[in-house]
C-alpha positions as CSV (number, residue, x, y, z in Angstrom):
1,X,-9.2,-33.7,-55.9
2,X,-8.0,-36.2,-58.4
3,X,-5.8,-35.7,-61.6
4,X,-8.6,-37.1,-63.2
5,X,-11.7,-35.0,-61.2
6,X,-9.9,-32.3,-62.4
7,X,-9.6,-33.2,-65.8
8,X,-13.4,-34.0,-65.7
9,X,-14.1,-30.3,-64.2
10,X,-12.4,-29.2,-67.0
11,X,-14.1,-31.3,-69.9
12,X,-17.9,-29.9,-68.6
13,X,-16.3,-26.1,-68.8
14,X,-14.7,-27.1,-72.2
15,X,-11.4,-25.7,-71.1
16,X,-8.6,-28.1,-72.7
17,X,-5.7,-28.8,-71.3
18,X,-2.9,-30.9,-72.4
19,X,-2.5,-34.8,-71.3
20,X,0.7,-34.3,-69.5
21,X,-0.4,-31.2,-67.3
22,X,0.4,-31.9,-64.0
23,X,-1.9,-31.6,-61.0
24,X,-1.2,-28.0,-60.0
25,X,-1.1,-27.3,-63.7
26,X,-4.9,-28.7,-64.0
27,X,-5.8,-26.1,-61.2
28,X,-4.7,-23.5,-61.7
29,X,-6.0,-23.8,-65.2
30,X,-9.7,-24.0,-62.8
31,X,-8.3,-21.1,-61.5
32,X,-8.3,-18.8,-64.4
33,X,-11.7,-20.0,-65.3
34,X,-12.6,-18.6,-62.0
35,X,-11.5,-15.9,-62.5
36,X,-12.5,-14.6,-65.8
Protein backbone atom coordinates (compact mmCIF):
# COMPACT_ATOMS: atom_id res chain seq x y z
CA UNK A 1 0.00 0.00 0.00
CA UNK A 2 0.86 3.61 -0.78
CA UNK A 3 2.04 6.40 1.66
CA UNK A 4 -0.83 8.05 0.34
CA UNK A 5 -3.55 4.85 0.48
CA UNK A 6 -2.60 4.89 3.85
CA UNK A 7 -3.12 8.25 4.61
CA UNK A 8 -6.52 8.08 2.84
CA UNK A 9 -7.39 4.86 5.20
CA UNK A 10 -6.69 6.97 7.77
CA UNK A 11 -8.71 10.28 6.79
CA UNK A 12 -12.25 7.84 6.39
CA UNK A 13 -11.35 6.47 10.26
CA UNK A 14 -10.62 10.10 11.28
CA UNK A 15 -7.37 9.00 12.87
CA UNK A 16 -4.73 12.01 12.18
CA UNK A 17 -1.55 11.53 11.74
CA UNK A 18 1.23 13.92 11.15
CA UNK A 19 2.55 14.91 7.45
CA UNK A 20 5.95 13.62 8.02
CA UNK A 21 4.95 10.03 9.43
CA UNK A 22 6.67 7.59 7.59
CA UNK A 23 5.20 4.57 5.96
CA UNK A 24 5.59 2.07 8.81
CA UNK A 25 4.61 4.98 11.06
CA UNK A 26 1.15 5.33 8.98
CA UNK A 27 0.51 1.51 9.76
CA UNK A 28 1.07 0.82 12.52
CA UNK A 29 -1.08 3.83 13.37
CA UNK A 30 -3.90 1.31 11.18
CA UNK A 31 -2.72 -1.05 13.54
CA UNK A 32 -3.82 0.41 16.75
CA UNK A 33 -7.10 1.28 15.20
CA UNK A 34 -7.37 -2.44 14.75
CA UNK A 35 -6.85 -3.11 17.62
CA UNK A 36 -8.87 -1.07 19.90
Amino acid sequence: MKVSELKHLLDEKNISYKSSDKREDLIALLEEAKEG
